[in-house]
C-alpha positions in Angstrom: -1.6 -19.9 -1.0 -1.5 -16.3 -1.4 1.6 -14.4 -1.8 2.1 -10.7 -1.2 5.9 -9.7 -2.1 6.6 -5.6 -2.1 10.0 -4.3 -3.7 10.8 -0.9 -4.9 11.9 0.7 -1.5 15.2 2.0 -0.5 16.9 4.9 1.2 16.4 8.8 -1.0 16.4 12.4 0.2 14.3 14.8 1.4 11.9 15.8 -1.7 12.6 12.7 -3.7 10.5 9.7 -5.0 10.2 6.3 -5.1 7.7 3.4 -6.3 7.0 0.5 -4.7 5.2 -2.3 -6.1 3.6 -5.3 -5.1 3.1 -8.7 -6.5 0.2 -10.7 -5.7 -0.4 -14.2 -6.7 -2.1 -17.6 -5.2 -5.9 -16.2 -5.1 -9.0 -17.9 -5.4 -10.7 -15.1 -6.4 -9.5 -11.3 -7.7 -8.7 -9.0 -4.3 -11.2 -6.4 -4.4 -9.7 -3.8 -2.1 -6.1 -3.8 -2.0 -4.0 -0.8 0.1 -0.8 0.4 1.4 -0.2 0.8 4.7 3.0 1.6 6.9 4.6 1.5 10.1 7.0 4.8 11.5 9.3 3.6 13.7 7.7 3.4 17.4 4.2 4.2 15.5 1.3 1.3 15.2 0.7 0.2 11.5 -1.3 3.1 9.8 -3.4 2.9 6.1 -1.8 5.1 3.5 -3.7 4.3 0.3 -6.7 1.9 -0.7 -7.6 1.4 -4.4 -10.5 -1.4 -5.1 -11.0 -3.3 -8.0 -12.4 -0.6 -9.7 -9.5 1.6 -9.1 -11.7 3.7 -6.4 -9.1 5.3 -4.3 -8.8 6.6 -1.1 -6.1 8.0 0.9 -5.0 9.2 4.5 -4.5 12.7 4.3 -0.9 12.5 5.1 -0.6 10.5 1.0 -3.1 13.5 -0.7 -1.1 15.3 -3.2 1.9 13.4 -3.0 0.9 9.4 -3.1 -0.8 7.8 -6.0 -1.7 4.0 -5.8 -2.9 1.9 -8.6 -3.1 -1.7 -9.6 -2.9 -3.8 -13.0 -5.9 -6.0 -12.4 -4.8 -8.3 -14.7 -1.4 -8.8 -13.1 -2.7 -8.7 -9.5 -0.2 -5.6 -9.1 -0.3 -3.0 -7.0 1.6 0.3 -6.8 2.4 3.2 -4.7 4.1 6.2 -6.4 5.7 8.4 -3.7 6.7 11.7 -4.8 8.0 15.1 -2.5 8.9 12.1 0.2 9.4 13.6 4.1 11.6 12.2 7.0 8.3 11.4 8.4 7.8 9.1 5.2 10.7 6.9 6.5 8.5 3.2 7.7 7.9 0.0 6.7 5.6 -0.6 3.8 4.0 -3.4 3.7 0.8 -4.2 0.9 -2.4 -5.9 1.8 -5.4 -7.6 0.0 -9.1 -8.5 0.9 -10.8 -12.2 -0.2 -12.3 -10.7 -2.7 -15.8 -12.5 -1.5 -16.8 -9.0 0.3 -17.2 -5.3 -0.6 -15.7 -3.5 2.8 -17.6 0.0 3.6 -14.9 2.9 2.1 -14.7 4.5 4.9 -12.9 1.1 6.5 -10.5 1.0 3.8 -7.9 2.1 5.5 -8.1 0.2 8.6 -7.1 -3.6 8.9 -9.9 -5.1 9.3 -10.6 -5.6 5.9 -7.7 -7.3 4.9 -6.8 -11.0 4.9 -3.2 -11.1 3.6 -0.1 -8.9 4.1 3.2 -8.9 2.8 6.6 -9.3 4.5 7.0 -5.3 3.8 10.1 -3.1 2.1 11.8 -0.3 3.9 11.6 3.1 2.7 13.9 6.0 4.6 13.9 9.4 3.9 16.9 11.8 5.1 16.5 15.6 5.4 
């Protein structure tokens, strides 16, 4: 059984940073494609970063510049450092994997469909 568990959010101020992280364990085979994504309050869940097993990365335009993901393949660990963070940063984070059995077109990456398994999520809240 696969098991997504994030940590590493909490409540910071306007310009700070945090990093999440996410464990990954029970897989069959390696994730290839493995993401952040987040849901703003009254928002529907949107892709913030992708990274693939290669460490290609791709990001939603509000992460440029200010998100960088990356993942220990070894570890099945996957990170998200968040750096200059905005009130409009403040969501839930969850992390997400693929099978690993398919190669997902990059410019799905940061939709849903190409992931299979989702964490429970970590709250991150940003005041002004």
């Amino acid at each position: 059984q696969v098991l997504l568990v994030e940590s590493g959010g909490g409540s910071v101020q306007t310009g700070g940073s945090l990093r999440l992280s996410c464990s990954a364990s029970g897989y069959r085979y390696s994730p290839y494609l493995m993401a952040w994504f987040r849901q703003r309050p009254g928002k529907e869940r949107e892709g913030v970063a992708a990274i693939n097993s290669y460490r290609t990365t791709n990001y939603a335009d509000s992460a440029k510049g200010r998100f960088t993901i990356s993942r220990d393949n070894a570890e099945n660990t996957l990170y998200l450092q968040m750096s200059n963070l905005k009130p409009e940063d403040t969501a839930m984070y969850y992390c997400a994997s693929d099978y690993g059995t398919t190669y997902a077109n990059y410019n799905d990456w940061l939709r849903q469909s190409p992931y299979n398994y989702w964490g429970q999520g970590t709250q991150v809240t940003v005041s002004s």
